[in-house]
N, C-alpha and C positions, 0 to 999 in steps of 0.2 A: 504493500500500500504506500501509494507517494504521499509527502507530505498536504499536496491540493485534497484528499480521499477524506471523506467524511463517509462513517458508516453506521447508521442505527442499528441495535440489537436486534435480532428475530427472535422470538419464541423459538428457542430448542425445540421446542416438538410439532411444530409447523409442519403441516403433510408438505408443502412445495415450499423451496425455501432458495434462496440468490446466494451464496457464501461465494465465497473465493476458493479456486477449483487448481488444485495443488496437482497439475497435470502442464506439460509444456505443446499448449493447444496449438500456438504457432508451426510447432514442427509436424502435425498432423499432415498427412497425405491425403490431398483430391488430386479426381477428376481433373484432365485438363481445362476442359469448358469454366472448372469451378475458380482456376490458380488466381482472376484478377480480383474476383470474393476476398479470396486467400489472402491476400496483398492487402486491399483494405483491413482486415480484420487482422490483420498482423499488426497494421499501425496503432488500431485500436490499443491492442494490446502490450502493446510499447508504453503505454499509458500506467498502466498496472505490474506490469510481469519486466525481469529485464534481461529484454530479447536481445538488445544491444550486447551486453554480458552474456549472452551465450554464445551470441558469435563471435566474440572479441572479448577474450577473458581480460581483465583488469591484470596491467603486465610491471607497474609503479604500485609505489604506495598513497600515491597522490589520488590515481583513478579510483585506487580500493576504496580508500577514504571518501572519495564521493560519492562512491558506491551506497557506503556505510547510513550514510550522509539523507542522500535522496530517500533509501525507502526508511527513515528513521529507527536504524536498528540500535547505535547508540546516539540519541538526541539530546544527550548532554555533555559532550565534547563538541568542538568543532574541529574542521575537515582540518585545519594544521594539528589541531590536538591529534587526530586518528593517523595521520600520514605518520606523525612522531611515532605514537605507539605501535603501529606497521611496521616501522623500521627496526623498533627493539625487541619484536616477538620474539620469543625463544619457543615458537612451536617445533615438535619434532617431526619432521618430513622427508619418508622415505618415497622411491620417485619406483615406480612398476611401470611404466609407460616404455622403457627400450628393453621390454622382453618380448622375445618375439613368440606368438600362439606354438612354431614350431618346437620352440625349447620344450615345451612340457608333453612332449607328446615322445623322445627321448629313450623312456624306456620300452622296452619288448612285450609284447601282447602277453606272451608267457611272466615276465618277471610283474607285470601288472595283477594278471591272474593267481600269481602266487601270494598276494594279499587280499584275497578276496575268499569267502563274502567279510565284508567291514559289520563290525559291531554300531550302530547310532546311540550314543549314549544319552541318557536321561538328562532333561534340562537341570533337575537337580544334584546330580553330578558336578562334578568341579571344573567349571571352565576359566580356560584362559584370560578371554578377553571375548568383547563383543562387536561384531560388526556392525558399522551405521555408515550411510551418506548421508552428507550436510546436503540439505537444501539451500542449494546455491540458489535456485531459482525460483524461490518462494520464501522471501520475507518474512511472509506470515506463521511461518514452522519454525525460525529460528529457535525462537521459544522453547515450542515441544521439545526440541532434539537437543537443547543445553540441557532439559529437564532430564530427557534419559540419560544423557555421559553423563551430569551431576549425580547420577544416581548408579553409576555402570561404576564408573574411574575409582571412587574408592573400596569396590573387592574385586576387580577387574580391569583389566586392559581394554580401555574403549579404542578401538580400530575406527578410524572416521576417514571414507573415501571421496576425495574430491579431485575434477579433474586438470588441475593446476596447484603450483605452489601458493601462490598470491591468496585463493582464497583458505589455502590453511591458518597464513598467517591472521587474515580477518576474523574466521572463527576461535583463533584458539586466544585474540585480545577480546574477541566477544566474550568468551567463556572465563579471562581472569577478572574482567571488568563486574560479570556480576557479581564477583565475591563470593560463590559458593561454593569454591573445591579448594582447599587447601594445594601449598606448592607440590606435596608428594603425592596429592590425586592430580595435578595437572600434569607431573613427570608421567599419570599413567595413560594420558591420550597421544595417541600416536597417530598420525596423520597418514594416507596411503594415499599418494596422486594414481589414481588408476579411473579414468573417465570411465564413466556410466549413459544410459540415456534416462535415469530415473531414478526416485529413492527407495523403492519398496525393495530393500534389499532381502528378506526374504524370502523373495519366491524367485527372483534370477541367480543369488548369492550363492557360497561356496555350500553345501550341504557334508559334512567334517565327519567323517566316523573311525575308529580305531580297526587296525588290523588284528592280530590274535599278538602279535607282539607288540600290542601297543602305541603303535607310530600311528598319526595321523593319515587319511587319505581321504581327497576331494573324490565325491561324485559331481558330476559333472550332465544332469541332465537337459532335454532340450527346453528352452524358454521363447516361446514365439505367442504368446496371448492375444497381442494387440495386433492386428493387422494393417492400422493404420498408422503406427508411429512406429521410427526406427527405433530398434531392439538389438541391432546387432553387437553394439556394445555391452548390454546385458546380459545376453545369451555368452558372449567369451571371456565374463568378468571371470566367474569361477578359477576358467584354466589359467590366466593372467594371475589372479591371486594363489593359487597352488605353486605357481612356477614362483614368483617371489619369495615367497615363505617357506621354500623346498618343500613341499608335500607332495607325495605322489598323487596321482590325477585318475580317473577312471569313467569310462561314460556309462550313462544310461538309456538306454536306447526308448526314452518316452520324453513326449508331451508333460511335464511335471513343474509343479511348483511347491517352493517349500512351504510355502502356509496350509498344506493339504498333507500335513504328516507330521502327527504322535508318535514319538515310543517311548517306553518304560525304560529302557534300555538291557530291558531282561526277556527279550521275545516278545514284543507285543509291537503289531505297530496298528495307526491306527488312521485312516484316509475317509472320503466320504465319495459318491458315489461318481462325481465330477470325475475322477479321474476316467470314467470310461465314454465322459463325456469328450475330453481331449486326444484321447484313443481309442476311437470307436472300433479298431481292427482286432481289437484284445479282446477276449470274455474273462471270465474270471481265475480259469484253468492258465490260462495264457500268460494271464497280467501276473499271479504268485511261480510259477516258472520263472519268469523276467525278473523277478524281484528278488527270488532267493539264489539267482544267479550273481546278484550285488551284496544284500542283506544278509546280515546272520541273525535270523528272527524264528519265532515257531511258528506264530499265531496272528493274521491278520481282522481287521474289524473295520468293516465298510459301514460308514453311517448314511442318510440320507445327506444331502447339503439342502442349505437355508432356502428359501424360494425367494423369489424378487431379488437376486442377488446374483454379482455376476461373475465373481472367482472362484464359488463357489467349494472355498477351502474349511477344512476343518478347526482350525482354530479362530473360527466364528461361533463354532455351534460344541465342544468340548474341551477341557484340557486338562491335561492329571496334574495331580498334584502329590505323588508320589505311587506305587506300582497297584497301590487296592483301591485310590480316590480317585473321581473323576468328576468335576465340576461340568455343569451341564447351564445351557441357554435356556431359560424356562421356557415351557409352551401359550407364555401369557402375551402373544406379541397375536392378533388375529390373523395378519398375512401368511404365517409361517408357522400356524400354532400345529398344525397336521405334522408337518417334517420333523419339528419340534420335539415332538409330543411321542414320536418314532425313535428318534434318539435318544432320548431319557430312557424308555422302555426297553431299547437294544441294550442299553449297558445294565441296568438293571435287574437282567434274564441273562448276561454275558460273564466270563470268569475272564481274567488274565490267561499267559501262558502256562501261570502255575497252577492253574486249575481256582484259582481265590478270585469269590465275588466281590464287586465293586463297593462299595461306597458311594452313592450319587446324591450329589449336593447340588439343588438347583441356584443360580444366579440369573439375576432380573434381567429381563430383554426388553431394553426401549425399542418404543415403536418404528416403523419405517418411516423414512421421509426421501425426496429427491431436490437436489439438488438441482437443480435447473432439471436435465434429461435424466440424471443419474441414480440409481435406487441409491442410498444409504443403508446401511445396516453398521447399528453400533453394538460392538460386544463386549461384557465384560471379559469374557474367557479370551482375549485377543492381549492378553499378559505376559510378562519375562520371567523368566527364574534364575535368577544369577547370583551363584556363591551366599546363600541365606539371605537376599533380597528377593521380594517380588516385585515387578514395575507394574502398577493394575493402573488401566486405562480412566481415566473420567471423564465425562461430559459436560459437567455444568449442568446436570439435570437431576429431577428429586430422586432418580435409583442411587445415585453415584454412593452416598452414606451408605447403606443397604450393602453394596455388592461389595464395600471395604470392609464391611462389617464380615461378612461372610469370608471373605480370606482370611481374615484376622485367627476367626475358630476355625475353618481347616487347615492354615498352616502358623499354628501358635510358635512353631521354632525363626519363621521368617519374619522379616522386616517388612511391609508394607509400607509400600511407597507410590501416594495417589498419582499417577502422569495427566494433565490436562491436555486431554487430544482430540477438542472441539476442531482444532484449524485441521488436525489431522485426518478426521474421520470424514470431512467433505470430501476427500477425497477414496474414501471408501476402507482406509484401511486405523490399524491405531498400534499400539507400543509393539505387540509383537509383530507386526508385519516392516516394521522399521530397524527391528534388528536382527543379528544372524549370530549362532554359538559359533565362537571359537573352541571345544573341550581340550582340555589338557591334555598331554598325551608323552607317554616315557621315551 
């Protein structure tokens, strides 16, 4: 939002609702007949979004600073105050940009195969560090994503991808400026220049599971959802970060997104029925064949996915919260109360790999609403679990207490920590779709 941008509040639960739409619509692809639309509507959006900054990343600290500047991410400095503090960053910035896709692909199908199937470890397992991209090109999110690394960096290594140096240095004086990470939570943000075409790093991001001894290895499945915006960058982020961080690489030979997969980390994994949406060529004989060719799992569990919804991933509609609990999206939402209502019921009647019944804890489901064209669905099961923190999403809406409340008694050993992901959830997704496990690994 530029500083000319004046915006009155909506009612949160407005069925049609104008927000700001955390997508880079300028790079949409038409129709030829449509490109001088296009044109106009790009200027438009030069207005709000900055399209200039994507095609001409801020290369000074002077530009950054006006950057900073314009859409008022710090408005109580001025633009020599920011170029100063630019210059003094001590952000940590490693560059994955001159690896070339060929490097990671190096080893022999055989010595790949001899790590394989990978174990996926439990989000409450001990990881590393957590993966994020800054929204370079939405203002309005800086926010959220200082609130998750504020909440990541001190039991964790925040990993934050952007595709230039310049803008490390602008977020990491964004992020001393607010004062809330101590200097050895800011030694633990690490900055990776590895360009993207988007933020939702979990569903194009690296997907990390251990081999039998141990060692980390990237799956590497296909990411092409959007047919209309370029993706190529997201689809070879994976192997670009595998090759940097030396982890071996491996493909999947599906249509796949990480936000459409659970596991306990003890045989269980856990997807929703999208996936056969995205691979129609599979049945279900097929699809666990394909699976436990990568996976070291016993027991798969297909749920319905949410209706009116259009990634239709599983960490909308469940998430464990250790190998016998399973928090569930209540069936109180009327759009979706049937698919809902299907999924409670499945885990309910279901055991883990060990044969032990669930625990199912319902969590409140705000209503649908759209966004200009776009369904919204907000969830609270759309959470982190990092090193005895929880990052649980909130909306600014009367469930938000309720759904804190409810983490608090099923995970009394963790930290609950509320993330405000109103700017985020316009664009359809919220804390857990914004970040990616790094797990630990010997």
């Amino acid at each position: 939002m530029s500083k000319k941008d004046t915006k009155t509040p909506q009612n949160p639960n407005t069925p049609l609702q104008f927000n700001y739409v955390p997508y880079p619509l300028w790079r949409r692809h038409v129709p030829l007949p449509l490109r001088p639309l296009k044109l106009l509507a790009t200027r438009y959006l030069s207005r709000h979004y900055p399209v200039a900054e994507d095609r001409t990343p801020p290369k000074d600290p002077r530009r950054m600073a006006r950057y900073l500047d314009h859409f008022r991410l710090m408005s109580s400095h001025s633009v020599d105050e920011l170029s100063r503090l630019i210059e003094e960053s001590e952000a940590r910035i490693e560059d994955a940009t001159s690896i070339a896709l060929e490097a990671t692909g190096t080893s022999s199908v055989q010595e790949k195969n001899n790590h394989l199937p990978i174990r996926l470890p439990a989000q409450w397992e001990t990881n590393q560090g957590i993966l994020l991209n800054w929204p370079i090109l939405y203002p309005p999110l800086w926010e959220l994503h200082a609130q998750m690394t504020e909440a990541i960096a001190p039991v964790a290594e925040a990993v934050i991808t952007i595709p230039a140096p310049m803008w490390a240095h602008a977020a990491w004086i964004y992020l001393r400026q607010r004062g809330k990470l101590s200097d050895d939570s800011l030694k633990n943000v690490r900055f990776l220049v590895l360009p993207t075409d988007d933020i939702w790093v979990r569903d194009y991001g690296p997907t990390i599971g251990l081999d039998s001894a141990g060692k980390r290895v990237v799956v590497d499945a296909i990411y092409d959802p959007l047919p209309f915006y370029p993706q190529a960058r997201d689809d070879s982020m994976p192997l670009r970060f595998a090759a940097h961080e030396g982890f071996l690489s491996v493909d999947l030979a599906l249509h796949h997104e990480g936000g459409n997969l659970w596991t306990d980390g003890a045989g269980m994994l856990i997807m929703t029925d999208h996936l056969f949406y995205t691979n129609p060529y599979y049945d279900r004989a097929r699809m666990e064949t394909l699976l436990h060719s990568t996976f070291a799992y016993d027991k798969l569990i297909i749920t319905p996915h949410m209706a009116i919804e259009q990634t239709g991933h599983v960490d909308l509609v469940a998430k464990l919260t250790d190998a016998q609990t399973v928090l569930v999206s209540a069936p109180c939402e009327l759009t979706s109360a049937g698919r809902l209502r299907a999924v409670r019921d499945l885990f309910r009647h279901e055991t883990n790999a060990h044969g032990q019944r669930y625990n199912v804890i319902e969590l409140p489901t705000p209503p649908l609403y759209f966004n200009f064209w776009y369904p919204i669905r907000r969830s609270y099961t759309n959470a982190l679990t990092v090193n005895g923190r929880v990052l649980v999403p909130t909306y600014g809406i009367e469930w938000d207490d309720e759904a804190l409340k409810i983490y608090a008694e099923a995970m009394p050993n963790h930290e609950i920590i509320p993330i405000d992901c109103k700017a985020g959830a316009n664009g359809g997704g919220a804390v857990h779709c914004m970040t990616k496990e790094i797990p630990a690994g010997k």
